[in-house]
PyMOL Python script that loads the backbone (N, CA, C, O; Angstrom):
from pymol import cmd

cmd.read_pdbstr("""\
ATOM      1  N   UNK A   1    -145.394  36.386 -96.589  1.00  0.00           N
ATOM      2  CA  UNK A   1    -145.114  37.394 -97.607  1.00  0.00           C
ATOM      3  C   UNK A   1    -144.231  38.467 -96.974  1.00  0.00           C
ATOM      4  O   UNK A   1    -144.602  39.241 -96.091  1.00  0.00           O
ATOM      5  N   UNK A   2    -142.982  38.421 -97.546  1.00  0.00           N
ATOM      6  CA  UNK A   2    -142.358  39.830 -97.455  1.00  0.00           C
ATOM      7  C   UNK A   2    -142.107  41.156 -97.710  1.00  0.00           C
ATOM      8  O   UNK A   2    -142.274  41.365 -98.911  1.00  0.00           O
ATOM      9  N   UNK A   3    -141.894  41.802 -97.320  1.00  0.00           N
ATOM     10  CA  UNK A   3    -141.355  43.463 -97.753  1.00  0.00           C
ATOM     11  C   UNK A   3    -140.503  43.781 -99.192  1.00  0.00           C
ATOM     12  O   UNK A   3    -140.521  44.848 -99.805  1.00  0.00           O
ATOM     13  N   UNK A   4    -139.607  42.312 -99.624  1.00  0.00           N
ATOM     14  CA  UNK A   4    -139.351  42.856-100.417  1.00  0.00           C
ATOM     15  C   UNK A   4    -140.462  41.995-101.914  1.00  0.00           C
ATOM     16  O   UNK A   4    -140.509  42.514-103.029  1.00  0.00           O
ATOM     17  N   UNK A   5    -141.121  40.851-101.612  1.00  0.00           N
ATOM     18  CA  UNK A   5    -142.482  40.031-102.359  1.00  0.00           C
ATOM     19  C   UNK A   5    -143.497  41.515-102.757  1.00  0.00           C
ATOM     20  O   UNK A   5    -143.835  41.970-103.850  1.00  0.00           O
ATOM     21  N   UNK A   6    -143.803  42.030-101.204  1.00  0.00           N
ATOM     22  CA  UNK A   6    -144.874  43.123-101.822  1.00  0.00           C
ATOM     23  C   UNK A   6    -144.054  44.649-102.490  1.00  0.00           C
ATOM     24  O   UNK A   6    -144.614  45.575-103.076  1.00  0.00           O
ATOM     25  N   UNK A   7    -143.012  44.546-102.259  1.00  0.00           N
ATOM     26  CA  UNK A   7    -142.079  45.246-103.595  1.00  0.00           C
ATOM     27  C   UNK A   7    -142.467  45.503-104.833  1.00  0.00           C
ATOM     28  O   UNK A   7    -142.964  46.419-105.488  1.00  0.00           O
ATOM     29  N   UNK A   8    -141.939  43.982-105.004  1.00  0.00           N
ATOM     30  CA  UNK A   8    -141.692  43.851-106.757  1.00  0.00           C
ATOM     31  C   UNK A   8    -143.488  43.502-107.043  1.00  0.00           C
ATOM     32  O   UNK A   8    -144.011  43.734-108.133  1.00  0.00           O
ATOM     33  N   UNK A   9    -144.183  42.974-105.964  1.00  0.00           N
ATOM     34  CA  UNK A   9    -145.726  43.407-106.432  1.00  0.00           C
ATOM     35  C   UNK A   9    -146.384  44.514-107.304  1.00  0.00           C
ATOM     36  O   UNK A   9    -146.967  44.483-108.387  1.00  0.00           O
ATOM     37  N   UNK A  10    -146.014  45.681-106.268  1.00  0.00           N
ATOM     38  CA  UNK A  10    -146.088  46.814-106.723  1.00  0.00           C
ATOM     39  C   UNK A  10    -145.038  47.504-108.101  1.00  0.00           C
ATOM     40  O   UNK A  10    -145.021  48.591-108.679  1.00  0.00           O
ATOM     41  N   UNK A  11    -144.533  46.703-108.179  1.00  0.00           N
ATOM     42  CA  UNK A  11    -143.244  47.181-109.147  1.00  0.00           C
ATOM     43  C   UNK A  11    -143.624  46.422-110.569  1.00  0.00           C
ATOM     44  O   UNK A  11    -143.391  47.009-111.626  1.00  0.00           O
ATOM     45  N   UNK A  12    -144.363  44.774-110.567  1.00  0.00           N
ATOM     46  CA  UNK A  12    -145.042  44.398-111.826  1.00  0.00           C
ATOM     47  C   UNK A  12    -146.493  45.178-111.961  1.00  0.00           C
ATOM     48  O   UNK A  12    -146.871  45.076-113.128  1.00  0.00           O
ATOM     49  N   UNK A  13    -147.443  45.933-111.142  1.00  0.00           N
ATOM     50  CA  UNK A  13    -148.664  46.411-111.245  1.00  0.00           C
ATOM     51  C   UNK A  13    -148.163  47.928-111.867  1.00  0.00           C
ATOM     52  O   UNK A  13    -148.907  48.306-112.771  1.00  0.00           O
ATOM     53  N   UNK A  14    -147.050  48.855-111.553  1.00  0.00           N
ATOM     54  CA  UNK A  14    -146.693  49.348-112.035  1.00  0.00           C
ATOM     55  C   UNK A  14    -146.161  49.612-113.547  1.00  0.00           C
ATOM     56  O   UNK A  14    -146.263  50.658-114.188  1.00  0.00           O
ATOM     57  N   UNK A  15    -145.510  48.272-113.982  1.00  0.00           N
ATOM     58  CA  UNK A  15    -145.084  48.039-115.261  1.00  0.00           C
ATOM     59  C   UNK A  15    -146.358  47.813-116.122  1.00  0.00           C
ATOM     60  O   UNK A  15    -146.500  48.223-117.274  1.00  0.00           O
ATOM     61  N   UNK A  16    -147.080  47.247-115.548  1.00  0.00           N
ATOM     62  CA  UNK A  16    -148.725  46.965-115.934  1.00  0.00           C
ATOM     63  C   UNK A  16    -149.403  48.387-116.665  1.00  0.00           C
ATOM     64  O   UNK A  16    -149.521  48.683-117.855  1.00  0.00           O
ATOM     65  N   UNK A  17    -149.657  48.870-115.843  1.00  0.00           N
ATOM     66  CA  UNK A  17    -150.366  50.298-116.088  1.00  0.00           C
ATOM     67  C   UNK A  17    -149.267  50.635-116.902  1.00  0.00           C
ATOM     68  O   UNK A  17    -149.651  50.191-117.984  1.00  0.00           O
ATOM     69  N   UNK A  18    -148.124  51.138-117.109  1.00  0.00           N
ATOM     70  CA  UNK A  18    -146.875  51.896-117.678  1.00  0.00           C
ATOM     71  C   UNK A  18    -147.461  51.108-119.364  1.00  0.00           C
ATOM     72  O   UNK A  18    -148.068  51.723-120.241  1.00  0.00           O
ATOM     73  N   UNK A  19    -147.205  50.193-119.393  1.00  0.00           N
ATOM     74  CA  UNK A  19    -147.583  50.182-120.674  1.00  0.00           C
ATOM     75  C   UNK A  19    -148.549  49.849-121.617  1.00  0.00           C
ATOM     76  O   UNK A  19    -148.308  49.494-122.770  1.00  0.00           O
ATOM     77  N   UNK A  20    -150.134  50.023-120.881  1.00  0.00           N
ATOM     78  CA  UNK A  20    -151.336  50.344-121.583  1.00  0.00           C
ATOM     79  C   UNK A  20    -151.325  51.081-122.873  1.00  0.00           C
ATOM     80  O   UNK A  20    -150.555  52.029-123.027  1.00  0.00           O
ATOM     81  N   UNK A  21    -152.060  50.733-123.714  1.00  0.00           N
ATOM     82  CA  UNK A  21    -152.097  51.753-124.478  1.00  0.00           C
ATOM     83  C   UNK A  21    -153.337  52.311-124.777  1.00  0.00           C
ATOM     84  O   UNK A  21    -154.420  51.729-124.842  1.00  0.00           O
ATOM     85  N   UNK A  22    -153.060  53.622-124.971  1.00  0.00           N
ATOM     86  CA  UNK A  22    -154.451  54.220-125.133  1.00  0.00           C
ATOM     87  C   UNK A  22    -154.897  54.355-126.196  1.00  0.00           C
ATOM     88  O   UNK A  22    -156.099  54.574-126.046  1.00  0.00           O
ATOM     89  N   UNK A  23    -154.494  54.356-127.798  1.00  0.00           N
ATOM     90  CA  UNK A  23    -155.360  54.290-128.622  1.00  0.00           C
ATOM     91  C   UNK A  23    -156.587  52.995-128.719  1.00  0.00           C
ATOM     92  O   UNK A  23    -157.790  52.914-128.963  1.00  0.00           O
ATOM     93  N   UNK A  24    -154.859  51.602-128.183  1.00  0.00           N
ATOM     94  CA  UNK A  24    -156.156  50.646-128.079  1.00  0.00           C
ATOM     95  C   UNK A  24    -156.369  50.061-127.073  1.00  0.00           C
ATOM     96  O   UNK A  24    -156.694  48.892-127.280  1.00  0.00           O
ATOM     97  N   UNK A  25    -156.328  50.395-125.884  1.00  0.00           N
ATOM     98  CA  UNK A  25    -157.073  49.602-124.592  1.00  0.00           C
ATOM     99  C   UNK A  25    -157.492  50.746-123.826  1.00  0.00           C
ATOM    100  O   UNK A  25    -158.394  50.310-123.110  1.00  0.00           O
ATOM    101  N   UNK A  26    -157.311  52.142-123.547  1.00  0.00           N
ATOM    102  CA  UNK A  26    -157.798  52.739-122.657  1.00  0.00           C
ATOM    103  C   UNK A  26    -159.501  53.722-123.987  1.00  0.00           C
ATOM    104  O   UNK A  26    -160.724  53.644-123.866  1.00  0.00           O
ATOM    105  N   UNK A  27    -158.894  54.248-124.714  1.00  0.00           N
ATOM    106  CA  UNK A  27    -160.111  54.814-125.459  1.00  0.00           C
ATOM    107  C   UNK A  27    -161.003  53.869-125.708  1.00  0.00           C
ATOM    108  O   UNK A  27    -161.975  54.123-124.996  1.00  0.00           O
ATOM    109  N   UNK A  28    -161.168  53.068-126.234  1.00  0.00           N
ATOM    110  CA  UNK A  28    -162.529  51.990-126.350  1.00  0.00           C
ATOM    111  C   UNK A  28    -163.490  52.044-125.235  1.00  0.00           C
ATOM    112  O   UNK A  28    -164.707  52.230-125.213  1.00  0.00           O
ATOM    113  N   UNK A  29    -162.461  51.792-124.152  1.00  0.00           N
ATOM    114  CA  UNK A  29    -163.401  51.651-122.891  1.00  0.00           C
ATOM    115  C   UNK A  29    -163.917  52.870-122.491  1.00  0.00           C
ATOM    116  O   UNK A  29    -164.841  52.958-121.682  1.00  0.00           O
ATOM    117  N   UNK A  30    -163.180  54.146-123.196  1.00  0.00           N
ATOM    118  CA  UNK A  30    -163.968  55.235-122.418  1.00  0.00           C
ATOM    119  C   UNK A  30    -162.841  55.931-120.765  1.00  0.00           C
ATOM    120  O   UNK A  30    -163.312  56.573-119.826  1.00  0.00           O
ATOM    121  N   UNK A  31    -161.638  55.584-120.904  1.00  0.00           N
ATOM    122  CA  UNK A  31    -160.512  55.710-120.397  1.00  0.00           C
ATOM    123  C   UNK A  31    -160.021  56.917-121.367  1.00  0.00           C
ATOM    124  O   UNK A  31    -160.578  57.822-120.746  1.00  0.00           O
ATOM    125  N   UNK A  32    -159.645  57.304-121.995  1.00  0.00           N
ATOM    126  CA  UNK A  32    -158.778  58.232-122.821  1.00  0.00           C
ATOM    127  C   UNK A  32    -158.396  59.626-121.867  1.00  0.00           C
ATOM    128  O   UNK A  32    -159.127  60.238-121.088  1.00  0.00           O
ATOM    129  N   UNK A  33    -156.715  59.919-122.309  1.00  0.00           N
ATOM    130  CA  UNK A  33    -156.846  61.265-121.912  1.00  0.00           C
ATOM    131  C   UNK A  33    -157.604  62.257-121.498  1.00  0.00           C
ATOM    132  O   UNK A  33    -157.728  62.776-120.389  1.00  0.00           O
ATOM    133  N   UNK A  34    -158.274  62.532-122.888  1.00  0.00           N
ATOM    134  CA  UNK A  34    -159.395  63.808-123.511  1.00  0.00           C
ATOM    135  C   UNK A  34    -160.704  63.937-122.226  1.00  0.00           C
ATOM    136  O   UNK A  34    -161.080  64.959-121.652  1.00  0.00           O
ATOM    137  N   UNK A  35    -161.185  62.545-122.056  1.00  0.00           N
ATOM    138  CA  UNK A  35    -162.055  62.035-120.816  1.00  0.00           C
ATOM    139  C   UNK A  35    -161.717  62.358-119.488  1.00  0.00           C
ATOM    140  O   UNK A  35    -162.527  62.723-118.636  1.00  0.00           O
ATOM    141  N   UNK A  36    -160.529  62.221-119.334  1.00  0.00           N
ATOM    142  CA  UNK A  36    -159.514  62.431-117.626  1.00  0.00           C
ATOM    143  C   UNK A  36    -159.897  64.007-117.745  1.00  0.00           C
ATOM    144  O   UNK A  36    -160.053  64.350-116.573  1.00  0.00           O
ATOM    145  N   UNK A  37    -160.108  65.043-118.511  1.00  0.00           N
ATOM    146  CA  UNK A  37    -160.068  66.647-118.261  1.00  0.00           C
ATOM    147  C   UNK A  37    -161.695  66.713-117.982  1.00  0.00           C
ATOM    148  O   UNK A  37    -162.117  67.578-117.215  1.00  0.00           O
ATOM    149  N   UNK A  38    -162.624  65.762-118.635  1.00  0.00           N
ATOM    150  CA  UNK A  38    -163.962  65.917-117.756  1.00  0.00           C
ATOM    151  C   UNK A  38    -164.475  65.221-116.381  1.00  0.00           C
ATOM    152  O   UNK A  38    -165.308  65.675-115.596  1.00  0.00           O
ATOM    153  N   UNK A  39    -163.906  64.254-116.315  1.00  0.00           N
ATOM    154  CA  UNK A  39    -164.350  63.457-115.360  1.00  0.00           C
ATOM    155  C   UNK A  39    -163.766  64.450-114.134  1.00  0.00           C
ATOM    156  O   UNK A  39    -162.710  65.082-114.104  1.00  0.00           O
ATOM    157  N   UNK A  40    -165.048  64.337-112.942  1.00  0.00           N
ATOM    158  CA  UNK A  40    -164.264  64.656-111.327  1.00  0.00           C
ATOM    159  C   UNK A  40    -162.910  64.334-110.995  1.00  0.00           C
ATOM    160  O   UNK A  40    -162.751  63.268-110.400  1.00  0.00           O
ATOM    161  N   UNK A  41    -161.772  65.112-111.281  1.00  0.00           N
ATOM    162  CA  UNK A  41    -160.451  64.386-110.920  1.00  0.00           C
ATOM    163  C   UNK A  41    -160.453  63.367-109.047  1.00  0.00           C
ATOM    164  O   UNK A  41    -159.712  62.452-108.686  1.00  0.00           O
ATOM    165  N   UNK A  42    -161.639  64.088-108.257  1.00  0.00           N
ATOM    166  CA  UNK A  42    -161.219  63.657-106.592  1.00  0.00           C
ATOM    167  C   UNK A  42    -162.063  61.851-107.164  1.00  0.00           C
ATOM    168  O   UNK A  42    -161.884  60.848-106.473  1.00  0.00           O
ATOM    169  N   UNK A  43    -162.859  61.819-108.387  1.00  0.00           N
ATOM    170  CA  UNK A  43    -163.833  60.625-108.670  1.00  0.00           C
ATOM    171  C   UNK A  43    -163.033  59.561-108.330  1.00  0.00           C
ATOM    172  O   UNK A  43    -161.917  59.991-108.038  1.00  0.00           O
ATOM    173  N   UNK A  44    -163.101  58.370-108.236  1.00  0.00           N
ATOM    174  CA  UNK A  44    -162.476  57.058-108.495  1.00  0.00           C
ATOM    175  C   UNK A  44    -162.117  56.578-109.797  1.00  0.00           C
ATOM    176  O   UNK A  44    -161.062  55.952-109.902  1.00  0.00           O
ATOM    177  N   UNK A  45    -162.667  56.730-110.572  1.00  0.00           N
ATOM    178  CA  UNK A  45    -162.352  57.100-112.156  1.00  0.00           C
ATOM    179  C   UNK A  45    -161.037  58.282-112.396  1.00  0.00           C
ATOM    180  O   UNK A  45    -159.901  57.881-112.650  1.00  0.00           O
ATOM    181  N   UNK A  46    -161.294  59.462-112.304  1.00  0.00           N
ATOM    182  CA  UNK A  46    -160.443  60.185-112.407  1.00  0.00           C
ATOM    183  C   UNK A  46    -158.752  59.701-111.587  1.00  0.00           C
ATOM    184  O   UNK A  46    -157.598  59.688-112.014  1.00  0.00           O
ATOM    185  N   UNK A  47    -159.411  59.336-110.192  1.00  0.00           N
ATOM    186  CA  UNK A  47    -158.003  59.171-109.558  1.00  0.00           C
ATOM    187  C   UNK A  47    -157.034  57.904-110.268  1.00  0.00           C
ATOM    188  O   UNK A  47    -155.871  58.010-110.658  1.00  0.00           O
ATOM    189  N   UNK A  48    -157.861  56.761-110.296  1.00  0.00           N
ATOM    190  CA  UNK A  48    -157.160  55.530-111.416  1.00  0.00           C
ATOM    191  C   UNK A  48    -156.667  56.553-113.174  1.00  0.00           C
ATOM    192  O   UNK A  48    -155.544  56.658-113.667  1.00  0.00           O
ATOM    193  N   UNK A  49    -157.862  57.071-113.644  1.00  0.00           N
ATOM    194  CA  UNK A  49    -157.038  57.684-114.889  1.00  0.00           C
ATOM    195  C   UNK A  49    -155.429  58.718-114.332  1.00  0.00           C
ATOM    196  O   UNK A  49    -154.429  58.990-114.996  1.00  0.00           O
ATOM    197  N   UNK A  50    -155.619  58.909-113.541  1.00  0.00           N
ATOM    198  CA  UNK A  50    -154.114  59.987-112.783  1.00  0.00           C
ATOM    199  C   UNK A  50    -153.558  58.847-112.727  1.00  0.00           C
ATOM    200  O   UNK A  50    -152.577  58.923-113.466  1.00  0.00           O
ATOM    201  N   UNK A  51    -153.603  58.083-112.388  1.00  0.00           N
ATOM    202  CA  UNK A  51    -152.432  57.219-111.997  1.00  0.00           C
ATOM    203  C   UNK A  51    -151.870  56.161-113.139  1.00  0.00           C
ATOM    204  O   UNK A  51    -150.827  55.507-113.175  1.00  0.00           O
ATOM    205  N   UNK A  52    -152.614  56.225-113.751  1.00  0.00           N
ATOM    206  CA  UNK A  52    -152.576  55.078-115.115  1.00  0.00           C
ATOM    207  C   UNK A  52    -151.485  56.335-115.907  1.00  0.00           C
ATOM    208  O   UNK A  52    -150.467  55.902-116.447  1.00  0.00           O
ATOM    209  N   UNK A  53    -151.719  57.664-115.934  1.00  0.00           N
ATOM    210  CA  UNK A  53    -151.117  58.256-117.121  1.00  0.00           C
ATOM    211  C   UNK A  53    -149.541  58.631-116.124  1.00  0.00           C
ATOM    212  O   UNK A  53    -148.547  59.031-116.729  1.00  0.00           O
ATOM    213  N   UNK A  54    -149.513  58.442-114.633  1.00  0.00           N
ATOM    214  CA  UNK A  54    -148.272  59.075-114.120  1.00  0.00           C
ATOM    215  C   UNK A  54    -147.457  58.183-114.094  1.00  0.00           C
ATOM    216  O   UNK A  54    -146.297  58.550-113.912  1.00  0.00           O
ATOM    217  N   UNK A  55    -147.774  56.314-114.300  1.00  0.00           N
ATOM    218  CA  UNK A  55    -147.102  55.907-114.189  1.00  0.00           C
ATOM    219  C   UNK A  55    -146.299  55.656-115.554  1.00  0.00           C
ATOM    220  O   UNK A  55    -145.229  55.050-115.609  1.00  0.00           O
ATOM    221  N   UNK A  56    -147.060  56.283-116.781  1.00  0.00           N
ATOM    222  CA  UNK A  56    -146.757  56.271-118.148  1.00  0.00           C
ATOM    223  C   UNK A  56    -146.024  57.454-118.281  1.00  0.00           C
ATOM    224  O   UNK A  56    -145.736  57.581-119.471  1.00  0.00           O
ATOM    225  N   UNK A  57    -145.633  58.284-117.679  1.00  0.00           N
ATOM    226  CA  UNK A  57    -145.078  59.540-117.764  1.00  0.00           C
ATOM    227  C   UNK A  57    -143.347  58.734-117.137  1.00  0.00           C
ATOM    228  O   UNK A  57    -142.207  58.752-117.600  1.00  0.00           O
ATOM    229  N   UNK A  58    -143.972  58.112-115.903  1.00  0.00           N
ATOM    230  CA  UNK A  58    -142.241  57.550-115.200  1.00  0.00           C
ATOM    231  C   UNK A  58    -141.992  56.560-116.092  1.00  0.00           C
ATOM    232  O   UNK A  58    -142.131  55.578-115.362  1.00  0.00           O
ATOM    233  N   UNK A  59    -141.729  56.151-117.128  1.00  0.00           N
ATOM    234  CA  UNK A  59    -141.105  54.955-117.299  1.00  0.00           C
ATOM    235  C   UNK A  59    -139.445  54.829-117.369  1.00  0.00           C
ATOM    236  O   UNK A  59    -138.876  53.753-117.547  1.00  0.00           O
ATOM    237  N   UNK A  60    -139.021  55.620-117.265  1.00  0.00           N
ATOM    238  CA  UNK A  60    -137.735  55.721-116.867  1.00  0.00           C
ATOM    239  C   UNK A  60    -137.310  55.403-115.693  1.00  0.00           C
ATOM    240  O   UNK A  60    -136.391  54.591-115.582  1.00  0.00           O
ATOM    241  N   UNK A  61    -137.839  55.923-114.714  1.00  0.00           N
ATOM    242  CA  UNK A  61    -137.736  55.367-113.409  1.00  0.00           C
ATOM    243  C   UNK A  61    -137.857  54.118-113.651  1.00  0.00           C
ATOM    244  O   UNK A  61    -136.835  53.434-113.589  1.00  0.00           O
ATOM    245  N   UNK A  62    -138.690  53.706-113.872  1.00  0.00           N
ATOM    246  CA  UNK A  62    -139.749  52.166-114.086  1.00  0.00           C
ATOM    247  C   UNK A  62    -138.456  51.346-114.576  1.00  0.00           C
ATOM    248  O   UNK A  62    -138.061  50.332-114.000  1.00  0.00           O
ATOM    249  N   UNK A  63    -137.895  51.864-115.620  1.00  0.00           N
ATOM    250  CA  UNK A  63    -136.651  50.997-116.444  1.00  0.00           C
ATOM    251  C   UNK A  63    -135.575  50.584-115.232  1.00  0.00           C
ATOM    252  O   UNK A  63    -135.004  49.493-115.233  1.00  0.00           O
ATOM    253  N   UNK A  64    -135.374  51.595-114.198  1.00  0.00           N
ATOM    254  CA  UNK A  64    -134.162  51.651-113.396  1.00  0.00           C
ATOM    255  C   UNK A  64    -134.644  50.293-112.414  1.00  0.00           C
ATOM    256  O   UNK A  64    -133.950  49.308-112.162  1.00  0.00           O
ATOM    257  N   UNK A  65    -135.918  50.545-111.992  1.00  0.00           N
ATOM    258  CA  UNK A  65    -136.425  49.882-110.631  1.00  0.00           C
ATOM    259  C   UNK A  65    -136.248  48.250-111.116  1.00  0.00           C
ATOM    260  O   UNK A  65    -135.938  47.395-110.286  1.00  0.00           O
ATOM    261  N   UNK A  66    -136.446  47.966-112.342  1.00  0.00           N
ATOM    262  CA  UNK A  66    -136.615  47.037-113.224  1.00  0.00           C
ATOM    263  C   UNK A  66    -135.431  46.214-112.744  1.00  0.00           C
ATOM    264  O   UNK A  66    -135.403  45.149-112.128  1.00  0.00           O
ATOM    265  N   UNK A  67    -134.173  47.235-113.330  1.00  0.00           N
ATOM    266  CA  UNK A  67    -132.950  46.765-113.294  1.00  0.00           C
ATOM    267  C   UNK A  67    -132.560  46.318-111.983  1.00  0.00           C
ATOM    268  O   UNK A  67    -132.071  45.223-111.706  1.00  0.00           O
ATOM    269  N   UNK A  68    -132.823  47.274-111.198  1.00  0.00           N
ATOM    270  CA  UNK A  68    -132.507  47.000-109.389  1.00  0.00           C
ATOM    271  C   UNK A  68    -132.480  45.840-109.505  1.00  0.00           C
ATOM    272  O   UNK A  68    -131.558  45.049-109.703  1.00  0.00           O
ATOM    273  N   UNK A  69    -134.191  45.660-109.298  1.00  0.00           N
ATOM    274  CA  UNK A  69    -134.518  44.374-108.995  1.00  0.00           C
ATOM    275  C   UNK A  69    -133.971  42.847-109.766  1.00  0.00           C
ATOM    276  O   UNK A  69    -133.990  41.773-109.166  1.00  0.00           O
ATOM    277  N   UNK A  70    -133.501  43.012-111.178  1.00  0.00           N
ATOM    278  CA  UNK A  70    -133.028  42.337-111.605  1.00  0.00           C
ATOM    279  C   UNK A  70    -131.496  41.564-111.209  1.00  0.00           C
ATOM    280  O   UNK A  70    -131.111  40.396-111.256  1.00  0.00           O
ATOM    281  N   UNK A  71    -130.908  42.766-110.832  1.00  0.00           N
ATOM    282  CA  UNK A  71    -129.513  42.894-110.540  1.00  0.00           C
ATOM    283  C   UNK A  71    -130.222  42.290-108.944  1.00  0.00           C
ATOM    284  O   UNK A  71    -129.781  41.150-108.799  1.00  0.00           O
ATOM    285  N   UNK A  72    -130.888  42.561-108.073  1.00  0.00           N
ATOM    286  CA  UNK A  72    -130.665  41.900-106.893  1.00  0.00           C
ATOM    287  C   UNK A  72    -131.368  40.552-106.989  1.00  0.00           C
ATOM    288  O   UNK A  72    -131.197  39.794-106.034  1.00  0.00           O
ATOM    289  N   UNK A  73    -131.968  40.228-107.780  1.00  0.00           N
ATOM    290  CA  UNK A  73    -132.388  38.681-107.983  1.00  0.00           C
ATOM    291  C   UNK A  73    -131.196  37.562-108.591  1.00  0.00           C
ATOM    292  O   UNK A  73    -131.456  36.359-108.563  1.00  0.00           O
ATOM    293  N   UNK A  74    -130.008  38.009-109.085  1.00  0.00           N
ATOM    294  CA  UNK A  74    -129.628  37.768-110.042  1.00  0.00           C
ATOM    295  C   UNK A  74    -128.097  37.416-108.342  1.00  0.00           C
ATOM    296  O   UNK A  74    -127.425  36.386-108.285  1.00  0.00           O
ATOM    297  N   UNK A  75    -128.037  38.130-107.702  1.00  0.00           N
ATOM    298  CA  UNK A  75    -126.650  38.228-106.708  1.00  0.00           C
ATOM    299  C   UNK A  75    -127.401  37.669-105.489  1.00  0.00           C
ATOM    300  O   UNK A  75    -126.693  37.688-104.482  1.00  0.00           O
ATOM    301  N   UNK A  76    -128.627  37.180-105.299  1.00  0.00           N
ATOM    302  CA  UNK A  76    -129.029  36.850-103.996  1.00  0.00           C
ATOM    303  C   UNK A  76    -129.365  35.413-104.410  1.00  0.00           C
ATOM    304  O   UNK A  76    -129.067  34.440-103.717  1.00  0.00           O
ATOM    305  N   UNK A  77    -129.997  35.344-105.572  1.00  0.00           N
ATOM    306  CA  UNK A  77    -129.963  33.635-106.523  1.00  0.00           C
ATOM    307  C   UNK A  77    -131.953  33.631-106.529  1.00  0.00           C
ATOM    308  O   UNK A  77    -132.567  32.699-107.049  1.00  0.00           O
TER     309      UNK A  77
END
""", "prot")
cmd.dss("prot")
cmd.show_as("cartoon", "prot")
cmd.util.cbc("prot")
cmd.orient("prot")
């Protein structure tokens, strides 16, 4: 496994979380926003809800990294 394999790893787990949705997959479970302002933010709960909503905040970035990677899969074969 390479450097650039655990890359785009992190780059589909990213796209993952980015587009959850919370009316219907994070509130049911008890995930929601509203929940992230009570829960212990240092919790393990809290820290996954931070990260689930920051990577939904970047998706722009997310769009670019997308492309990178597309564009270098696409010229390397």
């Amino acid at each position: 496994m390479g450097l650039w394999t655990l890359l785009e790893g992190c780059l589909l787990l990213a796209n993952a979380l980015a587009i959850l949705n919370e009316d219907r997959f994070l509130a049911p479970r008890g995930w929601s926003f509203q929940e992230y302002s009570g829960v212990k933010r240092n919790s393990f709960k809290g820290q996954i809800l931070g990260l689930i909503y920051a990577t939904q905040y970047l998706r722009v970035p997310l769009i670019l990294l997308n492309l990178l990677c597309i564009v270098v899969k696409l010229v390397s074969g």
